[in-house]
C-alpha positions in Angstrom: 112.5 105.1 62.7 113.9 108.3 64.0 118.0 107.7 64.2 118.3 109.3 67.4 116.1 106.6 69.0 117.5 103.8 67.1 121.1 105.0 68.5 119.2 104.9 72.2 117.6 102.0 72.2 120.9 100.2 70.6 122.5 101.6 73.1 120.7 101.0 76.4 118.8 98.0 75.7 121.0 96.2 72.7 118.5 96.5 70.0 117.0 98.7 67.5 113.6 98.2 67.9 111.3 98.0 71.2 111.2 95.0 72.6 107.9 93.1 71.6 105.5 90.3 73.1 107.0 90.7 76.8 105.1 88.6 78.8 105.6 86.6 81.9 105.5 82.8 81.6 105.3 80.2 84.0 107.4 80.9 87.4 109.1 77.6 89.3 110.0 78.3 92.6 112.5 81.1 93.5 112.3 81.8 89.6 110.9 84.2 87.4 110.6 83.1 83.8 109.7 86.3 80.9 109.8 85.9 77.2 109.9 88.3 74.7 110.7 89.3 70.9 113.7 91.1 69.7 114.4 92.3 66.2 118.5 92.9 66.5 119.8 90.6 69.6 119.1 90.1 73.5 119.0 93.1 75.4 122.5 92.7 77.0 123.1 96.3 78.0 120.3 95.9 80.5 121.5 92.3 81.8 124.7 93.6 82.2 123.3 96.5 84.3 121.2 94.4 86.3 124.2 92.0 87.1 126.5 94.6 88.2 123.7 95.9 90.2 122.2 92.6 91.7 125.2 89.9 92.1 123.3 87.1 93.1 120.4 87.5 90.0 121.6 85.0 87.6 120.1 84.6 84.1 119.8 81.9 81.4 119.0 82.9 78.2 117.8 80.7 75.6 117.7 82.1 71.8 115.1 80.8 69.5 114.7 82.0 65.9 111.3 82.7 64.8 110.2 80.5 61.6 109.4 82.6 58.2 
């Protein structure tokens, strides 16, 4: 809850909150599929970072909104 970490985490990873539940899911071929749970939004700053830094990664990301 400390602001200092909320500002780091919203600012290298797009979120305020740790990512939660990462887990690896089933991997087709020349594919690596991971899931995870996000309070605020996807982690953008850290896809962005990996595309700059790896051209030919390409991502799909598919939102889903957890039920209440």
């Amino acid at each position: 809850d400390a602001p200092a970490s909320m500002r780091r985490l919203w600012e290298n990873w797009g979120t305020t909150w740790p990512l939660r539940k990462v887990e690896r899911l089933s991997c087709p071929a020349h594919a690596c599929r991971v899931g995870s749970w996000s309070a605020d939004w996807t982690p953008w700053p850290v896809l962005a970072m990996c595309r700059a830094r790896w051209p030919a990664l390409a991502f799909r990301l598919r939102v889903a909104c957890a039920a209440d």
